[in-house]
N, C-alpha and C positions, 0 to 999 in steps of 0.2 A: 111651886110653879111647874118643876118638871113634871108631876104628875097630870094637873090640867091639861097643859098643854097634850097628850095625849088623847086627851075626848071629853067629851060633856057627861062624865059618870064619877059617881064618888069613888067606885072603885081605884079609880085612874091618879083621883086626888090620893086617897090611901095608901096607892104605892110609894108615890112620892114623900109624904109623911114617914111611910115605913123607912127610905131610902136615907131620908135626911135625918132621922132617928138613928139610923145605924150610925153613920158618916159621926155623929156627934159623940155617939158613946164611943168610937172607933180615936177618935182624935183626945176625948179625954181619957179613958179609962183603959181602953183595951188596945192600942197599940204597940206599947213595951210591952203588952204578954205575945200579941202575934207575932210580934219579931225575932220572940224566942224561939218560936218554935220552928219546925221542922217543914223546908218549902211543902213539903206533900200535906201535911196538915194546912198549914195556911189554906192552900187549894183546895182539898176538901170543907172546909169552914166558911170561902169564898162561894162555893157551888150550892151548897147545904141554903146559904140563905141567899143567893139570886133564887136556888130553885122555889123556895117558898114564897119567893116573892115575885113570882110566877104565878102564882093562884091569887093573888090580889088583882093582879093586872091582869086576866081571863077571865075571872068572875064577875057580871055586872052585880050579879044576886049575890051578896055578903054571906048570906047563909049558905048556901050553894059551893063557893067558895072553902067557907070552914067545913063543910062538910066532907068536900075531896080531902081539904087537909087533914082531916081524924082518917078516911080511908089511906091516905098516904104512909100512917107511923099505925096502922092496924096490925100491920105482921103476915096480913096476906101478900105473898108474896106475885102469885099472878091468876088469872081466872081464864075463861074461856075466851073473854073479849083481850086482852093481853096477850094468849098466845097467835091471836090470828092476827092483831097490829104488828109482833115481831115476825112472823113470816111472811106478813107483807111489806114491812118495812125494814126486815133487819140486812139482805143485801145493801140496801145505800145505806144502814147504820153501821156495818162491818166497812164499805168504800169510805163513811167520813170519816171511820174512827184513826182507819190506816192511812188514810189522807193527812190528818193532825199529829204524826208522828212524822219525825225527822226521816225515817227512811223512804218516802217517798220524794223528798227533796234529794238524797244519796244517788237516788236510784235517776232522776230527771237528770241530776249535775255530770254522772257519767256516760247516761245516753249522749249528753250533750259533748261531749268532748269525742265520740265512740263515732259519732253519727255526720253525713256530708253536712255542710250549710244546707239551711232552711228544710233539711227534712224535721226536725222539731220543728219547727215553724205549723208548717200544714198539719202536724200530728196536737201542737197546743189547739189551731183552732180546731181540729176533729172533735179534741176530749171536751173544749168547751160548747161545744152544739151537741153532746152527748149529753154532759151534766147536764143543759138547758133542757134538751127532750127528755132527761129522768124527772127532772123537777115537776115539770109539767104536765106530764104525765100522771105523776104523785096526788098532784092539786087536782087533777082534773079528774081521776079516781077515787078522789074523796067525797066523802057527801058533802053537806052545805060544808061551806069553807069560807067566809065572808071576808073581805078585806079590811083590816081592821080600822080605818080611818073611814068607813063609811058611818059609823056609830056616828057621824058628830050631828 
């Protein structure tokens, strides 16, 4: 059902299957072995298959889809069109990544202590009308970019 629920495509239906597939071998089979292991594996193992199951869910064309997937474990590493998405995208990929680490909470907890009342304040809304105009700007730089919920 969670896959339906996403759009009128089989693709949508087949994430969902993939999802409930994993969930089931994960509860019988493979959980006493993830617990042995090692958090950073766990995580990698976790990403490894959301990421793949990412091309389910963005491909309506199944073929289409298995096809990015064979280019994904190809071994090329990156081409023309990859180095020009990471210069144009790798500023806000270098801002999220440092974002998702503990030190830019370190670094906000002792502005906060360092700084008068409410000057964070008008500095939180600054950086959040900052993000919103990167974002959108992102989206709006892209070529078609369709919202996904119009599929239905």
């Amino acid at each position: 059902m969670t896959g339906f629920w996403h759009g009128a495509s089989w693709n949508f239906v087949l994430w969902g299957v993939y999802f409930g597939v994993l969930l089931v071998l994960e509860k019988l089979f493979l959980l006493k072995l993830l617990k042995k292991l090692p958090a950073a594996l766990r995580h990698v193992y976790a990403l490894l298959l959301i990421t793949l199951s990412w091309t389910l869910f963005a491909f309506t064309d199944i073929s289409a889809g298995f096809a990015w997937l064979g280019s994904m474990f190809s071994g090329v590493l990156f081409d023309s069109d990859s180095v020009y998405l990471l210069l144009t995208y790798g500023p806000m990929l270098l801002l999220c990544a440092f974002a998702a680490t503990p030190i830019g909470k370190r670094i906000y907890d002792w502005l906060n202590g360092h700084l008068k009342q409410g000057v964070l304040t008008v500095a939180d809304c600054g950086g959040m009308l900052c993000v919103l105009t990167a974002a959108a700007a992102y989206l709006v730089s892209g070529s078609y970019n369709p919202f996904l919920y119009f599929r239905f």
